[in-house]
Rosetta silent file (secondary structure, phi, psi, omega in degrees, C-alpha in Angstrom):
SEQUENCE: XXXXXXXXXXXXXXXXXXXXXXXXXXXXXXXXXXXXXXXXXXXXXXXXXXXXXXXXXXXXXXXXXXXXXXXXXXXXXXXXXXXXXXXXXXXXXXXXXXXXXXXXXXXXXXXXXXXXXXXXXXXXXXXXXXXXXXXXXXXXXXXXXXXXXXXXXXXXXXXXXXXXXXXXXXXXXXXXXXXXXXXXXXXXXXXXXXXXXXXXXXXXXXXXXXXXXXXXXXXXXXXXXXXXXXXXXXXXXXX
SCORE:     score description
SCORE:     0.000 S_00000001
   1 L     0.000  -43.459  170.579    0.000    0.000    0.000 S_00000001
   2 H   -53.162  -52.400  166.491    2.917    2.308    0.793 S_00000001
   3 H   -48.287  -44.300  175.394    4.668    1.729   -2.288 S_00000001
   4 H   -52.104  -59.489 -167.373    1.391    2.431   -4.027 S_00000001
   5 H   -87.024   -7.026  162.289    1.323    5.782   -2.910 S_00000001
   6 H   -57.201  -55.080  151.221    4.397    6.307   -3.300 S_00000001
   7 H   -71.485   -3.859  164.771    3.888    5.971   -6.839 S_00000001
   8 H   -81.121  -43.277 -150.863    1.202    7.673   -7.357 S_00000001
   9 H   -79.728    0.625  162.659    2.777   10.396   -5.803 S_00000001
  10 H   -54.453  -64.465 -163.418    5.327   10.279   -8.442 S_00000001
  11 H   -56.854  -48.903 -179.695    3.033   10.237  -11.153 S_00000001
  12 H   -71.239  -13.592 -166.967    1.246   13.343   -9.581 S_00000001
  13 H  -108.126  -55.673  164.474    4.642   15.352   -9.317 S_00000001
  14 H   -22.462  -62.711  166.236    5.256   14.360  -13.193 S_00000001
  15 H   -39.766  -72.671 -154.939    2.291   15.214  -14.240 S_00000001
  16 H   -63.126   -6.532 -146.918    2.251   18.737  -12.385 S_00000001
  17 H  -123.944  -61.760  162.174    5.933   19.132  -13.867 S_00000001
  18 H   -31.282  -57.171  148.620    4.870   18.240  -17.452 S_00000001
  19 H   -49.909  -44.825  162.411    2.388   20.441  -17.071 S_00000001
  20 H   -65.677  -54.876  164.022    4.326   23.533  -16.011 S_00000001
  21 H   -42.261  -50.437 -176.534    6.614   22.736  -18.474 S_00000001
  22 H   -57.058  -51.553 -140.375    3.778   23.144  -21.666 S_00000001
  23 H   -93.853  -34.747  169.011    2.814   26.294  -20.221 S_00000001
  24 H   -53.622  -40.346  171.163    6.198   28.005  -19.641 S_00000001
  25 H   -49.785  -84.330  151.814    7.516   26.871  -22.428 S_00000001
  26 L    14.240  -42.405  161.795    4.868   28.566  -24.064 S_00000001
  27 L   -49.940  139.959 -176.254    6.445   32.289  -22.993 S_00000001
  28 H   -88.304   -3.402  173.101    7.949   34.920  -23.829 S_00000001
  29 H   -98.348  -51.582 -172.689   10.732   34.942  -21.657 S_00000001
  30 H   -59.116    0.402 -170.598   10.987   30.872  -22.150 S_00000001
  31 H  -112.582  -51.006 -137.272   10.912   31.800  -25.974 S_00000001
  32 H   -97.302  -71.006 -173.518   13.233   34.702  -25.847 S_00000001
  33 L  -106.951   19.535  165.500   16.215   33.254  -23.253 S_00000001
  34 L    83.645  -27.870 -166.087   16.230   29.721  -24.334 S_00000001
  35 L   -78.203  129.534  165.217   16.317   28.865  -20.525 S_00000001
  36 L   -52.544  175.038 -179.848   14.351   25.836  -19.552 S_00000001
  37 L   -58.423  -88.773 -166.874   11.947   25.380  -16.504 S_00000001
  38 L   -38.890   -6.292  167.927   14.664   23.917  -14.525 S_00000001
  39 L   -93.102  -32.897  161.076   16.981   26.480  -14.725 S_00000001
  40 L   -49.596  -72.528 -165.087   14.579   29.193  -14.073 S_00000001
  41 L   -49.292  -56.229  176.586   13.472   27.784  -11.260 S_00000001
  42 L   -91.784   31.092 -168.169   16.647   27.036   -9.848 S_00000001
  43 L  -158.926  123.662  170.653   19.034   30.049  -10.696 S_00000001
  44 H   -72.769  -53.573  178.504   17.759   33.187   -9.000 S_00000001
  45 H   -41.330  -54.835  176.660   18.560   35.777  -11.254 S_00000001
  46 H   -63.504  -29.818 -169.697   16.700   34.035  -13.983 S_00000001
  47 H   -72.915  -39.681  172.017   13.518   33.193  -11.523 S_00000001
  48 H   -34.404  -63.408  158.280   13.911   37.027  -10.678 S_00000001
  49 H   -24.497  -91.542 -171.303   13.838   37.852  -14.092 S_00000001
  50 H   -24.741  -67.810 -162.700   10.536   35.037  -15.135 S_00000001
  51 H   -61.812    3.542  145.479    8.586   37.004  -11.724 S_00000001
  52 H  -115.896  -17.968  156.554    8.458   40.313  -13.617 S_00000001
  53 H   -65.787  -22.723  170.943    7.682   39.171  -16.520 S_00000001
  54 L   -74.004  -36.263  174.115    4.956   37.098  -14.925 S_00000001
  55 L   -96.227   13.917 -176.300    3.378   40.026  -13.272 S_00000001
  56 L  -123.126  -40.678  162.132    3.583   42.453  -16.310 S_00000001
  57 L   -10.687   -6.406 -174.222    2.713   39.638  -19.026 S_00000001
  58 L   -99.641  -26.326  178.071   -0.492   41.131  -19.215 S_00000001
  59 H   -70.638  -22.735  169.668    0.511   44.145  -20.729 S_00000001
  60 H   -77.750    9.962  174.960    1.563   42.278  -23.980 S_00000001
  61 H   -94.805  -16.167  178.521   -1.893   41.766  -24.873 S_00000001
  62 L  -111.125   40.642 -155.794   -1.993   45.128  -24.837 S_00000001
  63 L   102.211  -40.151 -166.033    0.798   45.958  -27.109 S_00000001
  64 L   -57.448  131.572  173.456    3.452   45.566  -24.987 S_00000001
  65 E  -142.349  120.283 -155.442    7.228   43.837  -25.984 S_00000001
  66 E  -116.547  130.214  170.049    9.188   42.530  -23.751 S_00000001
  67 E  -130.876  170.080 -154.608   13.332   41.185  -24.094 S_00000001
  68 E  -139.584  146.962  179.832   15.378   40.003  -21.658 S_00000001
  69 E    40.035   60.404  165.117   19.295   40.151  -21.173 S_00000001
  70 E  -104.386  137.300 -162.255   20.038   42.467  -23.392 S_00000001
  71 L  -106.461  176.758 -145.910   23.704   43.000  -23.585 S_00000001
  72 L  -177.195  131.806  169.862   24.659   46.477  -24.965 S_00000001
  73 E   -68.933  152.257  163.905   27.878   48.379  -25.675 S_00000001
  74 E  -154.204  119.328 -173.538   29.917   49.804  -22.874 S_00000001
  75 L    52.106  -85.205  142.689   33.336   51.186  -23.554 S_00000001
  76 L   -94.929   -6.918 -178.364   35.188   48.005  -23.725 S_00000001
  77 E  -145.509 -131.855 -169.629   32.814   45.236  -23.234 S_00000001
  78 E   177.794  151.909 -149.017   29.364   45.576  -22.150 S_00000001
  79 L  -105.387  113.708 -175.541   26.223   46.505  -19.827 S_00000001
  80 L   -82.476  147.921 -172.655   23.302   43.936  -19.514 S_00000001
  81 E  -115.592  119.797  158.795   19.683   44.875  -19.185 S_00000001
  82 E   -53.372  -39.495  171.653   17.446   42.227  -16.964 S_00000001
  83 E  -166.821  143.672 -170.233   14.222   42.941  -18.836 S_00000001
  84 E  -116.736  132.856  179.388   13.307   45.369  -20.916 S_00000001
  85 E  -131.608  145.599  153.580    9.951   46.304  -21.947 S_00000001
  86 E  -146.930  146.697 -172.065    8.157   48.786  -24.769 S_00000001
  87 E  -136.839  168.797 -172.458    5.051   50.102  -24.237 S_00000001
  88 L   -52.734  -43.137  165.925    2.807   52.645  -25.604 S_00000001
  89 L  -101.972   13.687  159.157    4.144   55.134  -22.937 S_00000001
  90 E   147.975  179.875  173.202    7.293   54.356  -23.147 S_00000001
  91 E   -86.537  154.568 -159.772   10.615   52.199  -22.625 S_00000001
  92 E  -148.992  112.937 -161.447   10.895   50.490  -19.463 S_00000001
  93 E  -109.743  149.243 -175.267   13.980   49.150  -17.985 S_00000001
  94 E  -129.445   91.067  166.201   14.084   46.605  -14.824 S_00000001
  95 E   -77.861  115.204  172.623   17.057   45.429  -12.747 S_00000001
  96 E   -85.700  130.576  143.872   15.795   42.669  -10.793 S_00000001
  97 E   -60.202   52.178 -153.757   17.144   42.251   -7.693 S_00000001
  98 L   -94.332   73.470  161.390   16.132   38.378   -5.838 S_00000001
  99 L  -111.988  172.797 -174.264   17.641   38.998   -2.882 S_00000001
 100 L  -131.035 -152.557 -170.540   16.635   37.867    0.436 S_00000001
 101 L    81.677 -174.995  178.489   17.777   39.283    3.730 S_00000001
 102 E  -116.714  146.353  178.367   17.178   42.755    5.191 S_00000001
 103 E  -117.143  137.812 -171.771   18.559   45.810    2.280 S_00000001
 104 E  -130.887  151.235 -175.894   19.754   48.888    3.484 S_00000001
 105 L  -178.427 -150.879 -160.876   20.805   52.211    0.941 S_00000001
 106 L   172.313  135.317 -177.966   19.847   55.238   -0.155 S_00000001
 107 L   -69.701  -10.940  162.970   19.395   56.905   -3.504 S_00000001
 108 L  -116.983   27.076  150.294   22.438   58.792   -3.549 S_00000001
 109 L   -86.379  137.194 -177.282   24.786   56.109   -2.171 S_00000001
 110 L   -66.720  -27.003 -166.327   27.046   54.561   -4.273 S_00000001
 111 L  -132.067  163.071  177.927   27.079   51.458   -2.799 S_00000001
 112 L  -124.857 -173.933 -170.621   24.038   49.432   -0.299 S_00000001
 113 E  -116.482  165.737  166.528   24.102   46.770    2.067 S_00000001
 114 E  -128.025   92.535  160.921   22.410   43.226    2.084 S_00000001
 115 E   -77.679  124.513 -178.298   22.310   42.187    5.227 S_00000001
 116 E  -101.986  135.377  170.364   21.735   38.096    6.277 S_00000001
 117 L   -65.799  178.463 -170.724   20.621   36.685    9.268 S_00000001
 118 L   -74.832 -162.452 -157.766   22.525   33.769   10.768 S_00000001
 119 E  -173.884  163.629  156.139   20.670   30.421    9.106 S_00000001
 120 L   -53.282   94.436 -164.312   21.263   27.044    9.702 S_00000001
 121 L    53.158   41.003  174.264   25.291   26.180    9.602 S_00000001
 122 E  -142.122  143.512 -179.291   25.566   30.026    8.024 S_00000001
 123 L  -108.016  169.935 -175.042   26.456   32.670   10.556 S_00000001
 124 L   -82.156  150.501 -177.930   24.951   35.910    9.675 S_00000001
 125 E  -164.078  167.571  168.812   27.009   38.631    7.432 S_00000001
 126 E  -123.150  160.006 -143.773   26.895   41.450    5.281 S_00000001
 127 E  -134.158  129.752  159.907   27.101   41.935    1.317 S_00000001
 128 E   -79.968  140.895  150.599   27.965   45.416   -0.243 S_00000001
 129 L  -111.417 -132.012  169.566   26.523   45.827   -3.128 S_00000001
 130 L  -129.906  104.347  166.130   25.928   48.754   -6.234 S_00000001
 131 L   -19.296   93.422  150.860   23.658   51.101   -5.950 S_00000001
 132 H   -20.519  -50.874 -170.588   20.362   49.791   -8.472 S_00000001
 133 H   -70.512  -61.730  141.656   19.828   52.802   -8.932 S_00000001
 134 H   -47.776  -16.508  170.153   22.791   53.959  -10.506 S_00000001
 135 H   -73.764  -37.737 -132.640   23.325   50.622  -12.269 S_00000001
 136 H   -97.783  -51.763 -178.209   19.605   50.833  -13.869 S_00000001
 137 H   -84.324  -34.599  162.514   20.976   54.686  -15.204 S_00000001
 138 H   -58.895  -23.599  155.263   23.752   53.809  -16.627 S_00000001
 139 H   -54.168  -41.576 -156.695   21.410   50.813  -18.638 S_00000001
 140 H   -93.739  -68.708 -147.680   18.981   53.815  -19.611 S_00000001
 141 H   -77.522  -44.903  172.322   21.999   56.107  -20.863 S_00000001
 142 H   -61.464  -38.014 -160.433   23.611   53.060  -22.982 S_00000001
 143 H   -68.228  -75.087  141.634   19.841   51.955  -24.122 S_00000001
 144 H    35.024  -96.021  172.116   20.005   55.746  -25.535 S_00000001
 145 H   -46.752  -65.355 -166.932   23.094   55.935  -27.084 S_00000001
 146 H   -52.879  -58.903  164.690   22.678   52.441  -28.710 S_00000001
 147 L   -54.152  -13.147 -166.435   19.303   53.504  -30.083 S_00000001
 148 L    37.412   66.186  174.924   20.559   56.729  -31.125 S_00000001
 149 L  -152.436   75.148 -178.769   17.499   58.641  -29.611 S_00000001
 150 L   -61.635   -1.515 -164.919   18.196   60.726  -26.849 S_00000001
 151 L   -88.309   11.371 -170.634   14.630   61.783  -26.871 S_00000001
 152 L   -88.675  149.769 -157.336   13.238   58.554  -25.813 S_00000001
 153 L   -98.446  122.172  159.578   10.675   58.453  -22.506 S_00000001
 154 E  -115.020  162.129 -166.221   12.321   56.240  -20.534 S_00000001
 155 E   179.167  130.662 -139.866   11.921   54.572  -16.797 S_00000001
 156 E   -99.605  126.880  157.727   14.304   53.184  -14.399 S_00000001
 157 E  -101.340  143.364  136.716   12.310   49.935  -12.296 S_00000001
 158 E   -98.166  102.817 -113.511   14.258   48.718   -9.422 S_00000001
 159 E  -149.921   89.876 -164.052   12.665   45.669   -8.720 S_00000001
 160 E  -109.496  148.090  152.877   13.618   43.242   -5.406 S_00000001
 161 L  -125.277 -127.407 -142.232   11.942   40.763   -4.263 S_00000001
 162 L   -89.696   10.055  163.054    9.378   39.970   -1.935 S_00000001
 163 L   -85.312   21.771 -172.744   11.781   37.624    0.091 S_00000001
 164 L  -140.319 -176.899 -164.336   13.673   40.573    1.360 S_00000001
 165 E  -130.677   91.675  169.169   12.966   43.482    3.454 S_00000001
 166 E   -48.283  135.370  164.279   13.715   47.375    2.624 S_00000001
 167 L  -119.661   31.808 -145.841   15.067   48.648    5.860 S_00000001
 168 L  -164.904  143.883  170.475   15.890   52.095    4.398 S_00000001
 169 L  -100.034   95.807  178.077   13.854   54.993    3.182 S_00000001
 170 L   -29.479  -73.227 -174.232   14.694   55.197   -0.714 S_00000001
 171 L    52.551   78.576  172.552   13.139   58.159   -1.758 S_00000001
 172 L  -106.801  175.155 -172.178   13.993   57.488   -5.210 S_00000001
 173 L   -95.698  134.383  159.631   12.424   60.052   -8.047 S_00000001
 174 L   -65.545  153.655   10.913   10.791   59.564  -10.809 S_00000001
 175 L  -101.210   60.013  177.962   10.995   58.347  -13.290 S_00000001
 176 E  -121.144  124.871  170.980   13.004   56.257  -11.015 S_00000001
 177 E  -113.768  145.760 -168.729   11.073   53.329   -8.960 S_00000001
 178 E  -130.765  133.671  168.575   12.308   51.041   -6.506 S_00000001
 179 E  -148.696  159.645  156.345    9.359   47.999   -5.444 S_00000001
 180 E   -62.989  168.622  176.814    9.004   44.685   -4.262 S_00000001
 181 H   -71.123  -37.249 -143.065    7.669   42.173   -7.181 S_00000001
 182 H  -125.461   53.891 -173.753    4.778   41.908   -5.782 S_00000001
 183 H  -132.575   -1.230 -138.488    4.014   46.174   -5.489 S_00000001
 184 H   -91.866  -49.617 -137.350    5.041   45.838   -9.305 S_00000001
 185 H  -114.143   -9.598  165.373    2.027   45.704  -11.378 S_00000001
 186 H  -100.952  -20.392 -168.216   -0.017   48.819   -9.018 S_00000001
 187 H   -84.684  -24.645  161.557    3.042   50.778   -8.967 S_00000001
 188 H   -76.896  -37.175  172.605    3.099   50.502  -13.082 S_00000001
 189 H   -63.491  -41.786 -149.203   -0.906   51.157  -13.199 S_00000001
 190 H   -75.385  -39.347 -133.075   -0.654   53.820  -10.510 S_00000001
 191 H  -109.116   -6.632 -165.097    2.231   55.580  -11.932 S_00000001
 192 L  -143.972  -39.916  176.619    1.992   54.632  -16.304 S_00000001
 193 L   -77.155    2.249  159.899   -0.860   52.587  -17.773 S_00000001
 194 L   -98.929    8.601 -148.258   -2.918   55.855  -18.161 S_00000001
 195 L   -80.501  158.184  161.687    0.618   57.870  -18.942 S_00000001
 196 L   -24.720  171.821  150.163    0.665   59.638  -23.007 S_00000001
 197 L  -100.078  112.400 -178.059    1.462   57.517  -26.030 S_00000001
 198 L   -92.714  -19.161 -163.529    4.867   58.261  -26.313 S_00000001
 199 L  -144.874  147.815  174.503    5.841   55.366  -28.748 S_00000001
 200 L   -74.528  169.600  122.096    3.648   53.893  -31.925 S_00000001
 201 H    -7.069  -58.645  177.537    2.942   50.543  -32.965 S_00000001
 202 H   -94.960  -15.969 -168.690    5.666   51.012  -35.577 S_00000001
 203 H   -95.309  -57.624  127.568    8.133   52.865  -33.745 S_00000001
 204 H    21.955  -95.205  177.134    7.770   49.677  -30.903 S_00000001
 205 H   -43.704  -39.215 -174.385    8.590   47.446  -33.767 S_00000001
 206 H   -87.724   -7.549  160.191   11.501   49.000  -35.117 S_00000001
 207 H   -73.016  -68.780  166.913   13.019   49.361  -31.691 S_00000001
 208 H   -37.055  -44.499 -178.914   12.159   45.679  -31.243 S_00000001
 209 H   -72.894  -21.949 -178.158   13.880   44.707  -34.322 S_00000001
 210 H   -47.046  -74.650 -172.381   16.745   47.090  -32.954 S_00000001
 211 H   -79.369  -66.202 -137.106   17.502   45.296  -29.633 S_00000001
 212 H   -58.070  -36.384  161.548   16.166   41.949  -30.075 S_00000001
 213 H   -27.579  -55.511 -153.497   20.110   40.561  -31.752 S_00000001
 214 H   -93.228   36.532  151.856   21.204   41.701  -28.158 S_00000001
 215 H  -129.404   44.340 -171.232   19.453   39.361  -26.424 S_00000001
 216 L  -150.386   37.967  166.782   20.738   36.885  -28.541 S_00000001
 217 L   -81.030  178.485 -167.739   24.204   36.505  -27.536 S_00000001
 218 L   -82.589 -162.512  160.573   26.236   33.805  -27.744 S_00000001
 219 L   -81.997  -55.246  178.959   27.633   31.828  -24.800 S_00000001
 220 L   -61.038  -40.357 -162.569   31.242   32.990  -25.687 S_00000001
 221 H   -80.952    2.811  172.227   30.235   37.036  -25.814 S_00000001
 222 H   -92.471    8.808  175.154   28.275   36.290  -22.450 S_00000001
 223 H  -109.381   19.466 -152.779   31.411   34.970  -21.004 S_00000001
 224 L  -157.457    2.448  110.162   33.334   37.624  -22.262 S_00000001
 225 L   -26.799  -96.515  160.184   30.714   39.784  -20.429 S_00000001
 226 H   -36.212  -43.333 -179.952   31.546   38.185  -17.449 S_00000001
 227 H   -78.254  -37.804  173.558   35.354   38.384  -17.802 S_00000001
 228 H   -57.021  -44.922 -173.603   35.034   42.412  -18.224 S_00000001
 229 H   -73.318  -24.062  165.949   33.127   42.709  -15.233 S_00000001
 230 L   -62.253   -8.586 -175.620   35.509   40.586  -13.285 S_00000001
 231 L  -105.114   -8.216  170.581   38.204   42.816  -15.119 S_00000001
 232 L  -130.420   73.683  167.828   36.486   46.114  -13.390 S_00000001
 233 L   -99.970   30.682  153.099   35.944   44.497  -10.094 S_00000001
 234 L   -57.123  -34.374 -165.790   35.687   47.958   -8.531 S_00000001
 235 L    73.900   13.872 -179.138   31.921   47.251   -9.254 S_00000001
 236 L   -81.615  -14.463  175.513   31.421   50.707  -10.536 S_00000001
 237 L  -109.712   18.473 -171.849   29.826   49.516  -14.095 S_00000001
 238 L   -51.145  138.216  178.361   28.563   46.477  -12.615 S_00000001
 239 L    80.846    0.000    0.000   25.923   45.033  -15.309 S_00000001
């Protein structure tokens, strides 16, 4: 009898897994970065990533075109964007953030803190990081250049999520936002889905046709990514 349910309960996790698969698969980020369930799921950056596209996905019924990892020149190498969106009112850039812990910063500090409690055989410590905020504007000021349009309405997301705690009073400015994931989708209604039409249908597209190559690097130029930022490990261009 034990054995039984043991296999059923197999069968039932299969299923549900099978299932998950079809529909992610399905996606535009699962379409877009190639990356399988399991790797989403299990690589934070990327689940970070999926969980804004999952609460903004709605907006692409409504026009809306969304890339992901778009790498971009900077200087000597080059500065990746976690998700990228255009919309009717405008471009819309997102550094995701999955961090957990309590985060402490400020909008004009260069650098914040992540602090972790102790854990189970982990003693508690603390992680400097790069101001978001400043990473997210230098992404807006390359996205720019690379487009050759300084006139474009752009807007910086900072985007953490909802396993962590702001301990800090931001006060960032528009059109710079800092939210949890799962503040994401009133603080874009609140603050955008009634905003002008800033960008057509065709002017959309032709941006889309623009960008979409650069989220379509290779393995080698994303390692070669990697090796620049490890070659400026000041952290002042991280991303």
């Amino acid at each position: 009898m034990y054995k039984g349910w043991i296999a059923i309960s197999i069968v039932v996790v299969v299923a549900a897994y099978c299932i998950a698969d079809f529909i992610y698969k399905r996606t535009t980020y699962a379409h877009i970065t190639h990356i399988s369930l399991l790797q989403m799921l299990f690589d934070a950056g990327n689940r970070g990533e999926f969980n804004i596209f999952q609460e903004l996905s709605f907006l692409e019924k409504k026009g809306g075109r969304f890339l992901f990892n778009v790498y971009l020149p900077y200087k000597d190498g080059t500065t990746e964007i976690d998700v990228l969106l255009l919309y009717s009112s405008g471009v819309y850039v997102f550094e995701s953030k999955n961090y957990s812990g309590w985060i402490f910063g400020s909008a004009d500090s260069r650098m914040w803190t992540q602090s972790l409690p102790q854990g189970k055989g982990r003693s508690s410590h603390k992680e400097k990081f790069l101001n978001p905020i400043f990473q997210n504007a230098l992404h807006l000021r390359q996205l720019k250049t690379f487009c050759e349009s300084d006139d474009l309405s752009c807007y910086s997301f900072v985007v953490f999520s909802d396993g962590c705690t702001l301990k800090s009073q931001i006060d960032a400015v528009p059109p710079v936002y800092v939210c949890h994931t799962g503040e994401l989708v009133d603080v874009f209604i609140r603050t955008h889905q009634a905003s002008t039409v800033h960008l057509t249908e065709e002017r959309i597209q032709t941006l889309y046709d623009l960008l979409y190559p650069r989220s379509q690097c290779t393995e080698q130029e994303k390692q070669m990514h990697i090796d620049f930022l490890n070659q400026r490990h000041s952290g002042h261009d991280s991303k």
